[in-house]
Structures are given as structure tokens and as C-alpha cells.
DRENVO-944716 format. One line per 4 residues: number of its first residue (from 1); their letters; for each residue x, y, z of C-alpha. Coordinates in Angstrom, 3 decimals, m for minus. Layout:
REM DRENVO-944716
NUM	a	X Y Z | ...
REM end
This chain:
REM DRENVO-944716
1	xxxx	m16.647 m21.677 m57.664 | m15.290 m24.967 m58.827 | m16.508 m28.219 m58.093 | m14.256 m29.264 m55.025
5	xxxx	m12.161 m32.101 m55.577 | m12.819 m35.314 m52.961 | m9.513 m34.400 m51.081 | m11.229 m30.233 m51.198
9	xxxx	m14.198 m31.788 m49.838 | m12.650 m33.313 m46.504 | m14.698 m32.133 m43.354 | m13.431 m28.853 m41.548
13	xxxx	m12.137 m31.049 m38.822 | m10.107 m32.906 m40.566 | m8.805 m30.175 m42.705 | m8.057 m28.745 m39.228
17	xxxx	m6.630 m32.013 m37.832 | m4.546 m32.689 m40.990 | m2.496 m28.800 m40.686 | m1.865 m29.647 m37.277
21	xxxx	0.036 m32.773 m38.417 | 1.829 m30.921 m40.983 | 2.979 m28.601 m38.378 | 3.617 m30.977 m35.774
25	xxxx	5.374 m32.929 m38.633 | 7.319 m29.810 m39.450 | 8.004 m28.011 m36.121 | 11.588 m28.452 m34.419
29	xxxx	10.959 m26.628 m31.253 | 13.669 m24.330 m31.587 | 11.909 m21.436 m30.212 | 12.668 m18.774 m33.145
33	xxxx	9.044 m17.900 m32.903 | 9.061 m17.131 m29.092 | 12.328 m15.158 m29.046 | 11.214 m12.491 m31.885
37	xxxx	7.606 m12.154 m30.623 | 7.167 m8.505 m29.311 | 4.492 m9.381 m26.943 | 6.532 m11.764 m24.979
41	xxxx	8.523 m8.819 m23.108 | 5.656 m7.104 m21.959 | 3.530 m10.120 m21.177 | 3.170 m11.138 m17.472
45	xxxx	5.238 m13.919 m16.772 | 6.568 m14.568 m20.191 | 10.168 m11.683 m19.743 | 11.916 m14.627 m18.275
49	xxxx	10.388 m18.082 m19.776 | 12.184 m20.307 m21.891 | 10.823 m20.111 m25.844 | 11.897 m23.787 m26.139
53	xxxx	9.491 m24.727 m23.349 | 6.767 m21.865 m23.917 | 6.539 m23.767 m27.716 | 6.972 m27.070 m26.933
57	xxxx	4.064 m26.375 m24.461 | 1.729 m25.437 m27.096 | 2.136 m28.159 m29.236 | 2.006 m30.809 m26.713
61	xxxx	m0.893 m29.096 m25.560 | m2.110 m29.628 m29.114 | m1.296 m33.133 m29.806 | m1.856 m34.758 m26.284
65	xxxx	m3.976 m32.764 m25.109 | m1.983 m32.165 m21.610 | m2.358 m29.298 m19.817 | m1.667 m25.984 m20.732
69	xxxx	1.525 m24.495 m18.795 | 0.867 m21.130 m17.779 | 3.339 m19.453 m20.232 | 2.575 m21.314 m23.181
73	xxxx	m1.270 m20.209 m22.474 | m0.430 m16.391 m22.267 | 1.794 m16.789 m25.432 | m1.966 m17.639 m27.234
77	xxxx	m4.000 m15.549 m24.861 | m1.762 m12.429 m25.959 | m0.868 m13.523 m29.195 | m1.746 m10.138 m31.555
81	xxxx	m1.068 m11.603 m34.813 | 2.060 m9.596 m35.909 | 3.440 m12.156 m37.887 | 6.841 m11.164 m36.541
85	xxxx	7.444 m15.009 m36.024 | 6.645 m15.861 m39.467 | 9.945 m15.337 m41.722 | 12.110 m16.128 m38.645
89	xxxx	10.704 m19.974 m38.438 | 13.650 m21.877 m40.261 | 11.103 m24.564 m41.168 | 8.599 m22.624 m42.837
93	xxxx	5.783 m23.665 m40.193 | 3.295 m19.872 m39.951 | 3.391 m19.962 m35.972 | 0.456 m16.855 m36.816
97	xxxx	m1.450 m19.834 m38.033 | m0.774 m21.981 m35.472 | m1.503 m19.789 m32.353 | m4.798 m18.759 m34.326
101	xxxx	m5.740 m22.405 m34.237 | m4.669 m23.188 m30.961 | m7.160 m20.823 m30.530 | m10.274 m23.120 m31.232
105	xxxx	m8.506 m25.748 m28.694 | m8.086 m23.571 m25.969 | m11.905 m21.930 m25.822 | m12.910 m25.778 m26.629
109	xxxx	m11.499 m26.872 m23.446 | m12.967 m23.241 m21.324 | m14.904 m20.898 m23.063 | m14.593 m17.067 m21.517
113	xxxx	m16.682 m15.730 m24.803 | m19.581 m17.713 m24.738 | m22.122 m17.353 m27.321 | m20.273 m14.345 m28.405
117	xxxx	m21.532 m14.523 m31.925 | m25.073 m14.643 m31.377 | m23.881 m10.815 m28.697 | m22.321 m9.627 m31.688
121	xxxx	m24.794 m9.798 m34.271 | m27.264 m8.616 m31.762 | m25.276 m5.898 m31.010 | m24.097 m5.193 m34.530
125	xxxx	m27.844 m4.837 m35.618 | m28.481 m2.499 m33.118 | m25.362 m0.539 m33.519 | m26.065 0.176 m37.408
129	xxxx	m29.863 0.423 m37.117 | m29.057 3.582 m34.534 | m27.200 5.134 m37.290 | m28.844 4.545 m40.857
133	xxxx	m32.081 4.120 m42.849 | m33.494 1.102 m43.380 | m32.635 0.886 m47.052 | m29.150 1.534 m46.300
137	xxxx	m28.738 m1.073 m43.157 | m30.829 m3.695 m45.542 | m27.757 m2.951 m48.055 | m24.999 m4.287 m45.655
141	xxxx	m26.757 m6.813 m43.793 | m29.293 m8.350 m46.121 | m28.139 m11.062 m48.486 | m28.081 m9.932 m52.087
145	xxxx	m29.487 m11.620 m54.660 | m26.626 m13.935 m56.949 | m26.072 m11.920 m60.210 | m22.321 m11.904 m61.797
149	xxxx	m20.060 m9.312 m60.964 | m16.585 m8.694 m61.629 | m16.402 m8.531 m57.408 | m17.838 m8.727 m54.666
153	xxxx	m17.369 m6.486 m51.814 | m16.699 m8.191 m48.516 | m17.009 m6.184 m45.380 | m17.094 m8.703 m43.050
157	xxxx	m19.313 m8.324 m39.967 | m17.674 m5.640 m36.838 | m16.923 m2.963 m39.900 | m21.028 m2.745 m40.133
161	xxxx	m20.689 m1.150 m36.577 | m18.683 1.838 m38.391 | m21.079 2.027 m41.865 | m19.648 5.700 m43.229
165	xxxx	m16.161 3.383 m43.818 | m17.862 0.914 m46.012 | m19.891 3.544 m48.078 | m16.668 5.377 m48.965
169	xxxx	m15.159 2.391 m50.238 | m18.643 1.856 m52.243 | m17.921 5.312 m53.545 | m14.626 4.329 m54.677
173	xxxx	m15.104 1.662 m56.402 | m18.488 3.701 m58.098 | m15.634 6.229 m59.146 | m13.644 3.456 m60.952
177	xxxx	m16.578 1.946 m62.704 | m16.747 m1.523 m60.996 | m19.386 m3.743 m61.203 | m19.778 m5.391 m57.949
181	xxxx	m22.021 m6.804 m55.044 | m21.667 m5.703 m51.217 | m21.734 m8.949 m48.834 | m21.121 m8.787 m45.591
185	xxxx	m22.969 m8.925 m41.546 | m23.245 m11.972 m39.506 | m25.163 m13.813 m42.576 | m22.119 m13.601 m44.516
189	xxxx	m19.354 m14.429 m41.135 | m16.079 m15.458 m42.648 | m16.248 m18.402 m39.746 | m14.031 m17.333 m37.150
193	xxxx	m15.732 m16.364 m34.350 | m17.168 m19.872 m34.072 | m14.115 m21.513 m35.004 | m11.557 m19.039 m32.577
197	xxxx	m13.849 m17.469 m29.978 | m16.283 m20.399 m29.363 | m14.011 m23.735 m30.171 | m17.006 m25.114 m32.458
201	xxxx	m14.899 m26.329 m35.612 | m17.975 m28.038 m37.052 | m19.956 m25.079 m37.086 | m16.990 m22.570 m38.226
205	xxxx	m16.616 m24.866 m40.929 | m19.883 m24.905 m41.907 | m20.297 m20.911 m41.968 | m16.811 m20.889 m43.821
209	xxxx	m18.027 m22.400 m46.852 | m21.048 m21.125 m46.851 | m19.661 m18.102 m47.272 | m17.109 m19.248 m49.694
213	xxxx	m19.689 m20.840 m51.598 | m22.640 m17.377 m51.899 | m19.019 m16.251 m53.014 | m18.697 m18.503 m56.264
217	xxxx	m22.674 m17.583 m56.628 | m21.485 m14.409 m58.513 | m19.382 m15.617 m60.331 | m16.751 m12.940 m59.310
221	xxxx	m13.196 m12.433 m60.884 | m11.945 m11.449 m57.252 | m13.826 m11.261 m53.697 | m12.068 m8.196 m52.140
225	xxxx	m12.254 m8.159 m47.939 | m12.097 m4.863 m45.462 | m11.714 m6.817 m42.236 | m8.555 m8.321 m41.194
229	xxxx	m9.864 m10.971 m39.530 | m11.638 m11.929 m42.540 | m8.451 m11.382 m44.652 | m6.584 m13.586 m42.488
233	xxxx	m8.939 m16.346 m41.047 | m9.947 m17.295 m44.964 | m6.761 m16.021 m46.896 | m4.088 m17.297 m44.152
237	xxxx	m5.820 m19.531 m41.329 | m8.023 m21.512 m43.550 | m6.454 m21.282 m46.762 | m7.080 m24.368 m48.871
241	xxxx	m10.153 m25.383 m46.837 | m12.194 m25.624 m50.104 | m11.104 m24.650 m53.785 | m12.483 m21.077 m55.363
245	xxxx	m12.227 m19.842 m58.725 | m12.446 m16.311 m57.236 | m9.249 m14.092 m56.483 | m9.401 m13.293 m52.458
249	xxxx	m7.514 m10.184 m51.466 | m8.045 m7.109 m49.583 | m9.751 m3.915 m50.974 | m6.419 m1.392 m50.555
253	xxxx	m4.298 m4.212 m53.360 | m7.468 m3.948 m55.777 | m7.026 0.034 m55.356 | m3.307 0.055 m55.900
257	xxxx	m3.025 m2.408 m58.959 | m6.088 0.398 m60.226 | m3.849 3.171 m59.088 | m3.177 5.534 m62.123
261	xxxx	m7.051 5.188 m62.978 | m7.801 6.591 m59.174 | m4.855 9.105 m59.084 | m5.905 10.680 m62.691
265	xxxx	m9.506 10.880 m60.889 | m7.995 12.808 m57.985 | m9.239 16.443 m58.710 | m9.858 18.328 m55.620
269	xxxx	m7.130 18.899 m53.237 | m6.904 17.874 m49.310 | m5.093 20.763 m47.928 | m4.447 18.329 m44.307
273	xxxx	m1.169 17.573 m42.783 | m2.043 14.083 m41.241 | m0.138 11.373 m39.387 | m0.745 8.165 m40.659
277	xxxx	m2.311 5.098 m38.552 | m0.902 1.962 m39.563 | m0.269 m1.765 m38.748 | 2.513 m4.333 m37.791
281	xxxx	0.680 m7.085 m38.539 | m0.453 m6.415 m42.632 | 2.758 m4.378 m43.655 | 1.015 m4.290 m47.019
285	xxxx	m2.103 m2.899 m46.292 | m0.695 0.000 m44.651 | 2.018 0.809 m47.394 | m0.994 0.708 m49.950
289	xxxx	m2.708 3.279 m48.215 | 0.040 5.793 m47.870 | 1.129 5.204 m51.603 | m2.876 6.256 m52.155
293	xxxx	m2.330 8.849 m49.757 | 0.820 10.346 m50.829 | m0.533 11.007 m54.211 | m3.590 13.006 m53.143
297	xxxx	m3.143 17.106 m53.784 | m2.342 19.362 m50.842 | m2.154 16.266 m48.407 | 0.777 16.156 m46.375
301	xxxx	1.960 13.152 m44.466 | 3.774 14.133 m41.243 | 4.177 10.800 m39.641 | 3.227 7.088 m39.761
305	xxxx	2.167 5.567 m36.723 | 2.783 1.983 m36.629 | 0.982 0.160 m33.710 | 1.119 m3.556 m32.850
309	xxxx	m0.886 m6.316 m34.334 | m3.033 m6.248 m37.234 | m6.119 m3.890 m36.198 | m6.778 m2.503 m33.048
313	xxxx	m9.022 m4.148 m30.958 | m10.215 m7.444 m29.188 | m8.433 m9.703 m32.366 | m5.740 m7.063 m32.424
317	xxxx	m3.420 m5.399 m30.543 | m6.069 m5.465 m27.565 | m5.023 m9.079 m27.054 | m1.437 m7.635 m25.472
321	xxxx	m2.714 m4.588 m23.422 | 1.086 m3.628 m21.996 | 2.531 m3.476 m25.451 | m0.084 m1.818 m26.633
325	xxxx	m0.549 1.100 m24.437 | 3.549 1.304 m24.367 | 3.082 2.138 m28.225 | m0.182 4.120 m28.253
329	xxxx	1.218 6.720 m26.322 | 3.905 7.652 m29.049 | 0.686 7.838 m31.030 | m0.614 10.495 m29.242
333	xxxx	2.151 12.380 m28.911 | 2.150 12.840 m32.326 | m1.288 13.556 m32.762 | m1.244 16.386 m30.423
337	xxxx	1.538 18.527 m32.506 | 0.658 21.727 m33.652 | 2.136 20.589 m36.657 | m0.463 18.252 m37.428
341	xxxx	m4.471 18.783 m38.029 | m5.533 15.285 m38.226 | m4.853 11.373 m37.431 | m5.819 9.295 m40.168
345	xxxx	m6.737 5.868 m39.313 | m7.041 2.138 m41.299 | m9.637 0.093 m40.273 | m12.906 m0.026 m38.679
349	xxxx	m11.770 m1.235 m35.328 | m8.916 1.462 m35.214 | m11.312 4.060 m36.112 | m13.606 3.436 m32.950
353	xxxx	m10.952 3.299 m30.629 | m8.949 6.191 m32.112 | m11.699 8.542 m32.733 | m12.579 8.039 m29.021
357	xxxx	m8.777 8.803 m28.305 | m9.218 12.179 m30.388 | m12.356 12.897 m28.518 | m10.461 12.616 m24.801
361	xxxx	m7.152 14.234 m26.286 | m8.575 16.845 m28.009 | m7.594 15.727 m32.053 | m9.314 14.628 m35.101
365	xxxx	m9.340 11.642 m36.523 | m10.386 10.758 m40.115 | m10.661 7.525 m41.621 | m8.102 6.924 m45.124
369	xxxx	m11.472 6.034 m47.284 | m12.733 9.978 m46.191 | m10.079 11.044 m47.956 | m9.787 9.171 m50.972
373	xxxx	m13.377 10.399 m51.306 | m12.983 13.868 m50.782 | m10.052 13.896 m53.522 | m12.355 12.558 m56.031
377	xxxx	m14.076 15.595 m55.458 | m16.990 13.814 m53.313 | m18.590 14.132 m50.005 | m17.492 11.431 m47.754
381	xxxx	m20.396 9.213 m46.063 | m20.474 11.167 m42.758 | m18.960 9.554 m39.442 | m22.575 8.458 m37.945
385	xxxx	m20.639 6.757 m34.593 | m19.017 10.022 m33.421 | m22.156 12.245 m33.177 | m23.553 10.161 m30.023
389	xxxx	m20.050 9.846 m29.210 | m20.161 13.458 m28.805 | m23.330 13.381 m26.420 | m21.482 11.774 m23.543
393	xxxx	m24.610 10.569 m22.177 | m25.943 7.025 m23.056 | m29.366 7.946 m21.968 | m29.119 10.834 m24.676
397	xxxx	m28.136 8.649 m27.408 | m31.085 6.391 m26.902 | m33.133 9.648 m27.164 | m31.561 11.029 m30.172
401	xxxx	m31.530 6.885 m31.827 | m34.847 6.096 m30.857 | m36.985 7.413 m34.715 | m33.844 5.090 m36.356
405	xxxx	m34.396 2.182 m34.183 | m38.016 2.264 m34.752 | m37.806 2.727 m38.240 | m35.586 m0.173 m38.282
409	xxxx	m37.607 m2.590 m36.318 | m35.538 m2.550 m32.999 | m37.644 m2.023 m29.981 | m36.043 m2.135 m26.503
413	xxxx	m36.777 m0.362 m23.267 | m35.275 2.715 m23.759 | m33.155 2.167 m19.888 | m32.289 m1.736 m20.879
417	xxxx	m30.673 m0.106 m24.259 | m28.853 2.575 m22.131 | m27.346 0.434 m20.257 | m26.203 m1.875 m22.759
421	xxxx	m24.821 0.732 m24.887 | m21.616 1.137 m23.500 | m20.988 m2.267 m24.133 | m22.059 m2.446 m27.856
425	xxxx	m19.718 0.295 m28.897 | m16.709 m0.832 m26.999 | m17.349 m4.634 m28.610 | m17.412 m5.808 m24.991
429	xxxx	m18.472 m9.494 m26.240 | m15.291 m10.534 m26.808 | m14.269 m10.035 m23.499 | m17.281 m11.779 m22.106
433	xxxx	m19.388 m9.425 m22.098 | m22.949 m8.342 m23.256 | m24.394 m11.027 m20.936 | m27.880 m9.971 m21.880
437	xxxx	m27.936 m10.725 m24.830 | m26.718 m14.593 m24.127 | m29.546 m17.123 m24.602 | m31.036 m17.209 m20.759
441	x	m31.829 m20.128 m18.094
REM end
């Protein structure tokens, strides 16, 4: 990492304070932003509101501090990060950016996710530690010694909730010969929760750079992400915050620019005919993974399904329920031809949701790293979610968990967990949920 300059080391707030100038500064109001956003048609109350005014709203909001006017507030509340708005604003100003920091404003002034990072490591911990061995769950969640690498491996923290996704990448990038480190878990938080979900800039600054910084400590020619958030909170939101000598990108670019080595690795065929789970919101991601796709033997690629958004859930295209459920069901339908034997899906929140999907609707669903491993001629790290999904019973999982959790140092009362459980796998702390594990009196 390089030494920051004295304008790279300016406090988080300011940095924060200073991009809302620039975009106050830069914004005309025209409402370009409003009028393309695909959420706005299917949000209540926003079909007939004028994007001058819904706009206008949020930055006054922003700069004054005035009261939020009900439109302006479900344009933020619903916002799913589809960067439609982006190459429409004649100005240049990232209206992604600056609903994503409005954010921090809004849950400043009323929190409805309080202390939802301290629920989601909680519940992260136990999620993973019902599904691996302790050596493995110490391998995403435990800090790794500094040592250089040519990259580090960022999973961010929800993915740890789906591990089998993050161990096929690790195979991956075992297959190509890389020499890197796995960070990632709530120690390693790219920042956002605090800084989005809980309005605390000082602390999302601080975790930011810590982060940034156990970065530079390896000395790494690129850090390569797996979460969107993470992608977007420190490659888009953030950007700039503090100076890195590291490369930051997302894993799917590292495999493409290596993609004759992987192809002329791909030995085995994958005799599937799959449709293809994608995003709106990171075009590029999804394109990388059907190039990959495309070039594995015997794979056939029926469909793409594009959804709204950048991921599925609460970050994602959960934040605009109407639009999303007026998509997913095209999804479906295509998942349920006899034409096709499996959905493929992108990341770790998509996954949960969509392999729950499958399980109600009757179709498989396979996540893009299973196959990249299977064409290397590998086993893919088994889905360890879906086998308690398959139980149906919450009271059976804690059964069937309990050797795991004790081997892993979690000990709850078996009907407290059981309860809880529904919660944990359904991330129900970002919508205020998980209440017992908030700090109490």
C-alpha cells in the first residue's frame, strides 16, 4: 500500500462531505436519473411523481437537511443499484453513488437495522459453523497471517453463509497456479454495513481502511472481490477514500483476462443444458461468466435470465419487491422447461434465494463456480446449505448441526437456535430482524 498522501489521508467524513459537494456542485436537477430508473414504475407512489421534484428532494434533503418528501425517500428506500441512471446523467454525477450515500443520511436520521452488523456476524458464525470443520471455517473467518502474494482473495462477509461457492473459486484459482491469501468475514467488512445500514460514517471509515490497509499487508499485485457489495462500496462508493498500490477487481475479470490458461484446462465435459442467472446491475460480471460458460464441453446454454439489481437480496433486487417478483417469474418459467436440467446462478445471495426457488418449484439450481470445477475435471465443494434445506424442519437441522456446532465452539439451546434459524438463512437482519441477537436492556 502506499503511503497516503495528506489530501488521501482526510477523515472518512470529510471524504464523504467533500463528494457530496462535488455532486451538489455538479447536479442540474434535470431528472434523467428518475425517468430511466426501472424501479420507479413499480414503486408505490413513485408511477406518477415528478423526477425533477423526486431529485431535487434528495439533494436538499442532503444539503439542508429538510425533510425527506415521501417520494424522494422511496426512490432511496427502493433504490436496487442498477446503474440504469448512470450513462443517462448528462453531467457525469453516478446517481448509484449518490443514492448509496444518501443511504448513511437516511438510517443516521432513523435507523430500521439497528446493530445489524453485530446480527450478521453472529449469525454468519453460526450459519458456517453448522456446515464445516473447524479448520475449514478458521480458513474464511480467521485473519491470515501477512505474507506476499500475487492476490488476495476477498470474499467479503454474507458469501461465508454459502462456503461450497468460495471453495470452488479456491479450486480455481489452485488449477491456475496462483499464489494467493483468502480474506474475508466480518474481521475483514469492506465498511458498508456501518456506513449504509447503520449511518455511522466514522466507524465505516474506520473498518474501510482497515481493510484496505491488511490489504497492502501482502503486498498483492491485485485484491480480487466475490461480493458485490464489496465490489461496489470500495471500487465505486468509496473509491479514492485512501490510495492502494493493489489492483481491486472482481474474481470473474481475473478469470477472463486468464481465460485460454482455464479453457485449455477444461478436460471433462458438462453434458447440462442450463439457463443462465444473471444481473442488471454488473453487466460485466455476468457476460464473464457466460463467456467461461460457453466454452465448457457438452454445456449448453438455453437462456440467460437477467433479473434486476446487482445480486439478489436485501442490497439487491430485494430493495424493489414489485419489480422484482414481476421479473422472477419469467425466471421460473424458464426453469421449469423440459428443455432445461438446471438454473445456474451468480452469486452467493442469488444462490440462497434461488436454490430455495428450485426446492418449492421442483428444479435444480447450481452455482457457475460448480461448474467451472467440474470441467477441470474436479469435484465441486458440495452445496452444505441445501441439505438442511432439504429437512424442512428447523428443529431437525439443529439435530443434524448440533456435532458441527460443538466442534466449532457454538453452544445455544437447541429450541433458542430453532427458532432463530429461519431468520439466519433468510438474512432477516437487514430487515430488522434477528432481535436476539441485538445487545439487550
Amino acid at each position: 500500500m502506499t503511503a497516503p498522501s495528506s489530501e488521501a489521508r482526510v477523515d472518512f467524513t470529510d471524504f464523504v462531505a467533500r463528494s457530496w459537494d462535488d455532486m451538489l456542485s455538479a447536479c442540474t436537477r434535470c431528472g434523467r436519473c428518475v425517468e430511466v430508473c426501472p424501479v420507479v414504475p413499480f414503486a408505490p407512489g413513485m408511477a406518477g411523481a415528478d423526477p425533477v421534484h423526486v431529485v431535487s428532494g434528495v439533494l436538499d434533503f442532503m444539503r439542508d437537511s429538510v425533510p425527506l418528501p415521501e417520494a424522494s425517500a422511496t426512490w432511496i428506500r427502493q433504490c436496487n443499484g442498477c446503474g440504469d441512471c448512470i450513462p443517462v446523467c448528462p453531467e457525469g454525477v453516478n446517481p448509484r453513488r449518490m443514492l448509496m450515500m444518501s443511504c448513511s443520511k437516511v438510517a443516521e436520521v432513523h435507523n430500521p437495522t439497528p446493530h445489524v452488523f453485530r446480527k450478521m456476524a453472529r449469525a454468519i458464525r453460526i450459519m458456517v459453523s453448522m456446515q464445516l470443520v473447524p479448520a475449514d471455517v478458521a480458513r474464511l473467518l480467521r485473519p491470515p497471517q501477512a505474507r506476499d502474494v500475487d492476490v488476495v482473495f476477498y470474499t467479503g462477509c454474507n458469501p461465508v453463509r454459502t462456503p461450497h461457492v468460495l471453495f470452488n473459486v479456491m479450486t480455481v484459482l489452485d488449477q491456475l497456479g496462483i499464489e494467493y491469501e483468502v480474506m474475508g468475514g466480518p474481521s475483514a467488512c469492506c465498511g458498508i454495513v456501518y456506513s449504509k445500514w447503520e449511518g455511522d460514517l466514522k466507524k465505516g471509515g474506520r473498518v474501510s481502511e482497515q481493510t484496505l490497509h491488511r490489504f497492502g499487508d501482502f503486498k498483492p499485485q491485485k485484491v480480487l472481490s466475490w461480493c458485490p457489495s464489496c465490489q461496489i462500496h470500495l471500487g465505486e462508493t468509496i473509491k479514492g477514500y485512501r490510495e492502494v498500490k493493489f489492483d481491486f477487481d472482481h474474481i470473474t475479470r481475473f478469470l477472463l483476462e486468464r481465460e485460454d490458461d482455464l479453457v485449455a484446462r477444461f478436460n471433462t465435459p458438462v453434458n447440462k443444458r442450463v439457463v443462465v442467472h444473471t444481473h442488471h446491475g454488473l453487466p460485466e460480471v455476468g457476460q464473464a461468466v457466460l463467456r467461461l460458460l460457453r466454452a465448457i464441453p457438452g454445456l449448453t446454454i438455453v437462456e440467460e435470465a437477467e433479473e434486476p439489481g446487482y445480486m439478489c437480496g436485501a442490497s439487491g433486487s430485494d430493495r424493489s419487491p414489485e419489480l422484482k417478483a414481476h421479473v422472477r417469474k419469467d425466471t421460473l418459467a424458464l426453469c421449469k422447461r423440459d428443455d432445461v436440467d438446471a438454473l445456474v446462478s451468480l452469486f452467493h445471495g442469488c444462490h440462497l434465494q434461488l436454490s430455495k426457488e428450485g426446492q418449492t418449484h421442483g428444479f435444480q439450481v447450481i452455482n457457475f463456480t460448480e461448474l467451472l470445477v467440474m470441467a477441470l475435471g474436479e469435484q465441486p465443494c458440495p452445496d452444505t446449505v441445501e441439505p438442511f434445506r432439504q429437512l424442512n424442519d428447523w428443529r431437525a437441522m439443529v439435530l443434524e448441526a448440533a456435532p458441527m456446532l460443538k466442534a466449532n465452539g457454538i453452544d445455544m439451546d437447541p429450541d433458542e437456535l430453532a427458532a432463530v434459524l429461519p431468520e439466519v438463512f433468510t438474512s432477516a437482519e437487514f430487515r430488522g430482524g434477528l432481535c436476539s441477537f441485538a445487545p439487550q436492556g
